[in-house]
C-alpha positions as semicolon CSV with decimal commas, in nm:
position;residue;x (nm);y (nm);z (nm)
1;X;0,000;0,000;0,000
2;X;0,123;0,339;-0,092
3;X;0,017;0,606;0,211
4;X;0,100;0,984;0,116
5;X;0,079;1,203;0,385
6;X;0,048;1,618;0,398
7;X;0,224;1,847;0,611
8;X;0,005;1,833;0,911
9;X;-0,020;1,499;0,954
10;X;0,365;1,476;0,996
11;X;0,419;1,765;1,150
12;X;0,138;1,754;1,451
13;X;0,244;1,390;1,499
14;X;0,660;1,491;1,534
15;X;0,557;1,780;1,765
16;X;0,358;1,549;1,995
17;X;0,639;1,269;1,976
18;X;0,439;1,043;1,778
19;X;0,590;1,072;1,442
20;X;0,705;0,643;1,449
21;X;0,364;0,573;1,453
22;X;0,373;0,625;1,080
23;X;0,703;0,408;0,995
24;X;0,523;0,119;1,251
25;X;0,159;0,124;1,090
26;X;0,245;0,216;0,688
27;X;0,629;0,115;0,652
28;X;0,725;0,377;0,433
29;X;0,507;0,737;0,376
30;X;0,538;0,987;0,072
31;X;0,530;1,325;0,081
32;X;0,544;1,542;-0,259
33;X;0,807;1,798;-0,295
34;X;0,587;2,079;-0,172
35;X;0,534;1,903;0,156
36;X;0,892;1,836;0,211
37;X;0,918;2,185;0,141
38;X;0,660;2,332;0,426
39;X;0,832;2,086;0,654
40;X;1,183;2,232;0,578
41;X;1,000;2,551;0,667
42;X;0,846;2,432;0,980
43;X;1,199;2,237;1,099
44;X;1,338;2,607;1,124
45;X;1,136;2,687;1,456
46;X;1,115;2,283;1,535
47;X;1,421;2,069;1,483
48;X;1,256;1,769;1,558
49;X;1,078;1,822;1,211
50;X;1,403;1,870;1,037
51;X;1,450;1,501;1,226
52;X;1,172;1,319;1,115
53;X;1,192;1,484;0,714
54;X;1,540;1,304;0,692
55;X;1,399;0,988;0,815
56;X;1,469;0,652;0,598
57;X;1,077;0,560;0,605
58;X;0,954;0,932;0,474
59;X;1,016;0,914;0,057
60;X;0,957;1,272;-0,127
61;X;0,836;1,157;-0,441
62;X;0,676;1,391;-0,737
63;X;0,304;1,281;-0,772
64;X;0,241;1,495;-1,068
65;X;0,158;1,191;-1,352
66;X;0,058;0,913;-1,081
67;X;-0,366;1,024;-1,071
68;X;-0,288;1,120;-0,682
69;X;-0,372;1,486;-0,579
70;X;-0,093;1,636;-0,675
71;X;-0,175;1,579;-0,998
72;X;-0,535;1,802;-0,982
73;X;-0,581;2,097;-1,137
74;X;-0,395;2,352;-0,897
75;X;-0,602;2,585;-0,701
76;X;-0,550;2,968;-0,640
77;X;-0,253;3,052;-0,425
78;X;-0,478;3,229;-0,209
79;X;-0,843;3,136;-0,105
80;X;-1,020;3,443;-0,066
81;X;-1,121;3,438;0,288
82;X;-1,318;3,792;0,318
83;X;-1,663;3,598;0,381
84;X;-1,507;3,422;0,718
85;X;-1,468;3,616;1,026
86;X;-1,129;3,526;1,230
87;X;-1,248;3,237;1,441
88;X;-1,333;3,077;1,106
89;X;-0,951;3,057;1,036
90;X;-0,808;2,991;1,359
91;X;-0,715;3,330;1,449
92;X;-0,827;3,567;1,769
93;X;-1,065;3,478;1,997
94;X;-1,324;3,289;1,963
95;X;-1,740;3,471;1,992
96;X;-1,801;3,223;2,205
97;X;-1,444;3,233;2,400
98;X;-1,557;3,635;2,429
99;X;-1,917;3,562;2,589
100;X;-1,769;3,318;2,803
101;X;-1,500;3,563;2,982
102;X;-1,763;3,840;2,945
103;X;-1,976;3,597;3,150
104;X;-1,665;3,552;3,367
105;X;-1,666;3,874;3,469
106;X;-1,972;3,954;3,542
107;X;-1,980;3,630;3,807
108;X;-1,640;3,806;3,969
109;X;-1,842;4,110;4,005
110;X;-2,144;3,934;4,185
111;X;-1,995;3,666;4,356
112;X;-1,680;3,808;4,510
């Protein structure tokens, strides 16, 4: 079985220590150039990424030609992202994290 993995996968997975579960469960993984590229990136903050993208089991392998994703038509470089408010991209506080400490506050006030 061929398993191909994106950068999250590896990268959440080496931060948390857990990056051998691939190697155990799938033998070897393979990552397209562009991953190996945002991991090279991500090794600059996290050495233990730079670690895991020179490990034996993790192949970089271009996909372009083989029918995987790589190999769909490309998508903007961008997604336009003016119809989400910041929560809806992970940045910022939450609405609900906002009513919650509002809520907060207003206990502290009552119940001293």
């Amino acid at each position: 079985m061929i398993v191909v993995s994106d950068t999250s996968s590896i990268n959440y997975l080496t931060l948390m220590g857990l990056h051998e579960l691939l190697p155990a469960l799938f033998g070897e993984v393979v990552i397209p150039p562009t991953v190996a590229r945002e991991l090279a990136a991500g090794a600059t903050i996290h050495p233990a990424i730079g670690a895991t993208l020179k490990s034996e089991w993790l192949l970089v392998r271009n996909l372009v030609g083989t029918g995987l994703p790589e190999d769909a038509p490309q998508l903007p470089r961008r997604a336009d992202c003016s119809t989400h408010r910041p929560a809806d991209r992970g940045f910022g506080i939450s609405r609900q994290s906002k009513d919650h400490q509002q809520r907060a506050q207003v206990r502290r006030r009552i119940d001293p």
